[in-house]
Structures are given as C-alpha cells and as structure tokens.
N, C-alpha and C positions, 0 to 999 in steps of 0.2 A: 424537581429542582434542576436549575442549567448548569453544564459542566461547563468550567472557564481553566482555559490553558495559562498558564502562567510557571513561578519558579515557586520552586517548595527547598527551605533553607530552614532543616529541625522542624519546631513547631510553629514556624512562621513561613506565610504564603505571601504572593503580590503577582498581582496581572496590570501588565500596562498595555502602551499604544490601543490597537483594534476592540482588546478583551474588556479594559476600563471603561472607555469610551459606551461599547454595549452595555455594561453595566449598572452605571452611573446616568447616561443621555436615553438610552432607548428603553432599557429595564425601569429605570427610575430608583437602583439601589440606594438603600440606606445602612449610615452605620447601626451593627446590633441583628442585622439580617445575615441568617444562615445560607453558605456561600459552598460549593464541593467543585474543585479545584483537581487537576495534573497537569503534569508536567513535561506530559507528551515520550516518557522513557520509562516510565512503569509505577510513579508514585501516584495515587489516587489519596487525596484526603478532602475531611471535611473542616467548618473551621464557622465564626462569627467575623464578619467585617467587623473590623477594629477603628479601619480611618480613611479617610477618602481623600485623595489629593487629587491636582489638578491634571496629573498625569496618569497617577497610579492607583489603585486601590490597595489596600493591607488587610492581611487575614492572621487569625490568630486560629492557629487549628488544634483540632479537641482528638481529633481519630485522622492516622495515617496508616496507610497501606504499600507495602513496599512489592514490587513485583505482581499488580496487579491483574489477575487473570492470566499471568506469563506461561505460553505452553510452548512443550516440550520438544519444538521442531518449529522449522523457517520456510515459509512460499514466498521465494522471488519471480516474480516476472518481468522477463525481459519482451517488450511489446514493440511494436513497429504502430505508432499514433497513426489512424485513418485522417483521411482529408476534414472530415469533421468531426471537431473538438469536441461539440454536443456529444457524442458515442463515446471519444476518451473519461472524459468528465463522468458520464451514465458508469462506465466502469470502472475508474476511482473511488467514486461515493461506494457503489454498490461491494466492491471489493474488502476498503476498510470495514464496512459493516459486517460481513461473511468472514473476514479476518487476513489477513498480507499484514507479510512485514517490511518490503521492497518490491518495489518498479524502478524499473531500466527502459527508457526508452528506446528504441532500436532506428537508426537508417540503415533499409535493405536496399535492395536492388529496385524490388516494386516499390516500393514507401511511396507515400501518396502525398505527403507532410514533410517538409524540411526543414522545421524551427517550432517548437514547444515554449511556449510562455510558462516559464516553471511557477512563478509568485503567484499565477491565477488556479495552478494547479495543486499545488499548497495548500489555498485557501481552501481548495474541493475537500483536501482528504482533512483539515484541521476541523472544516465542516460537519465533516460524516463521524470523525471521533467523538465528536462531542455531541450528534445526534445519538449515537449509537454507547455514549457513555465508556467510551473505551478507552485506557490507561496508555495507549502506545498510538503514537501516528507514524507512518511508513515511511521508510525512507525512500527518497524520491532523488532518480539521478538525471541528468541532464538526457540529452540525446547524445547516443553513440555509434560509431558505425558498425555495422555488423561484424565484419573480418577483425577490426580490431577487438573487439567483443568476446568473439568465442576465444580469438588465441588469448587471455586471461587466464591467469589463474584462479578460478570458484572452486571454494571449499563444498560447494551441495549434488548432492545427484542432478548430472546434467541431461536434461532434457529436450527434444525439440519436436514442437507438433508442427506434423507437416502432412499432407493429400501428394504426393508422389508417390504412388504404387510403384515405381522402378528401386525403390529404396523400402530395406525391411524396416518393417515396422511392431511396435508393441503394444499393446491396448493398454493404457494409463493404469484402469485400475487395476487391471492386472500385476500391477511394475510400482506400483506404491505402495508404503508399509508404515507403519506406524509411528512415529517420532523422529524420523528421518524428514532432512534438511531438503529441497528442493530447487531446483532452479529449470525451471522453464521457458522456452522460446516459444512466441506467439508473432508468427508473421502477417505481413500483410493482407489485402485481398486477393490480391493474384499470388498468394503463398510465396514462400522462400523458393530462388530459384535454383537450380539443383546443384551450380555451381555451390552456394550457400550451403544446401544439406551437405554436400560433401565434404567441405571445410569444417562447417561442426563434427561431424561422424570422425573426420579426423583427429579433429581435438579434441575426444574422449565422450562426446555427446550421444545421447540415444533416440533412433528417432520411433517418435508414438504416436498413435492414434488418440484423437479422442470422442470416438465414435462412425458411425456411418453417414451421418450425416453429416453436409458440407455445412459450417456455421460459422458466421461475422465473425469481425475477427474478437471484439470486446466480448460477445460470447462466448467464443471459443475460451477467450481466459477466464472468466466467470467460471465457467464448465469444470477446467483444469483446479480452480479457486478451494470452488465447492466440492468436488470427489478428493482431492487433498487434506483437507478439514472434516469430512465426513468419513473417511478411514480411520481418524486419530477421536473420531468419538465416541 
C-alpha cells in the first residue's frame, strides 16, 4: 500500500497538490479504495477514499496512530553540503530511512557549496518517508554559517567530528548513551579548520572521532546516523 502525506483532522484525511495529483493521474485512484496516509509529525492512519476532487482527494479513516514509531531521543545533523548535491541527496534518502529527526546545513571555511535548493531537498526526504513508511519527516534548515551556528543555543549533546589530531578527541561510540538527544557537526572535505574546532570547543562542543578511517563526508554522517540508532536498540 503507498504512504501519502497529507492532513489528518480526527477521523477525516486529505492530500492535495503533488500527493492528489499521484494519486488520482499516475496511481489511477478510485473512490472506495483503501488509502494509508501521515501527516509527516507522527500521525499514521489508514482510511477509504471517500471522494476525489479536482484538487484534493478525501479520506475517511477507520485506524489512527498517534506518535507513530516515536523514539525516545533526537539525531541532528549539522552538515557542510559537498559540491555535489548527488552525495547530499544519497544522504538525505538514506538517512531518513536509518532515522534523523534534523539537518542543518552548514557554510564553513572549506564549504565547497554556497546555496542549497531547499524545495528539491524536501522533496528527497518526503520521498524516502514515505519509501521507508515513516510517520515523521525531518526538519530541514536552510544553510547557516558556521560561527553563527555553534554560538546558538542547542539543547542536545553537542558534538563535532573532526581529523585534527592537535585537538582531543573522543571515539563516538564510546560517548553515546541511550535516549539521549544528539547534535553533531559533519564538516566538509578538507574538515573544519582549526580556527572552527576551536570556536565549537569553546561553545560547549566535544570533539570525536568516528573511527580510523578518513571517510566522505555524507559518510561520515551516515556513520555517526547509524552508531546513534544502534546504541538506542
């Protein structure tokens, strides 16, 4: 069965623009055909199309789920976009699917990318939720600069992977624990430069390994994704 994003209001559903349109033109839905539905903030339900307009589709649902799948702790990532958006994108999909609640895109010093098309990267993660059948799509924030970045206020355990052996460092799984909130920095290819580690380090940041080996940077956050989610299982 396809997951379509839309609003769920009690026991009544509706997907318009994009979600209708696949529905109705590429699906070839009809009314009386069983539809499962969220709402991209944690309600999953299922339902019968009720009625098909030119815009929207209507559902009448039979089974709602509130706080679907919802666990007990947050992975943000704060990422520095490579020159090619093919590799952001590979790690969006792949990330929703493995589970994120948030990305932050980062301009560093190295930053290879100066401007992110947010509406096309959107589309990647409403994509991969609904491949992946997941209740929650990730919030997605614009590009920000780094310095302005770390001096923020984050409520998660702050993190920064970095390859600067001049600066101590902590092996990740070592330093992650169970149901605990998360915020990690994921620099660019030529890493964060040390002026950067030190400004984090100053603003309450830790910096970690995650692992021996030098690794891309979408990697690298996949890496960080999956040893976070894999502690809390």
């Amino acid at each position: 069965m396809h997951l379509f994003i839309g609003n769920i209001e009690g026991n009544y559903a509706e997907i318009i623009g994009d979600e209708s349109h696949h529905f109705t033109k590429v699906l070839r839905g009809k009314v009386g055909q069983e539809i499962q539905i969220t709402d991209g903030k944690g309600k999953m339900g299922k339902g019968i199309v009720s009625q098909i307009n030119s815009k929207s589709v209507e559902i009448d649902l039979n089974e709602i789920i509130e706080n679907h799948e919802k666990r007990p702790y947050k992975i943000h990532i704060a990422i520095a976009p490579t020159k090619s958006m093919e590799r952001m994108e590979f790690f969006m999909e792949k990330a929703s699917e493995i589970g994120i609640d948030e990305i932050t895109f980062l301009k560093t010093f190295h930053s290879e990318r100066k401007n992110i098309n947010l509406d096309r990267c959107r589309k990647i993660l409403v994509s991969a939720v609904k491949q992946s059948l997941k209740a929650y799509i990730p919030q997605l924030n614009d590009l920000v600069k780094f310095n302005d970045f770390v001096k923020e206020n984050h409520p998660e355990n702050k993190l920064i992977a970095h390859c600067d052996e001049d600066f101590t460092r902590v092996n990740f799984k070592e330093l992650i624990h169970p149901q605990k909130d998360y915020l990690i920095l994921i620099g660019p290819e030529g890493d964060f430069s040390k002026e950067e580690i030190e400004l984090a380090l100053q603003n309450g940041f830790t910096g970690i390994s995650l692992g021996n080996q030098r690794l891309r940077t979408e990697t690298a956050a996949l890496n960080a994704i999956f040893a976070a989610n894999w502690i809390n299982n």
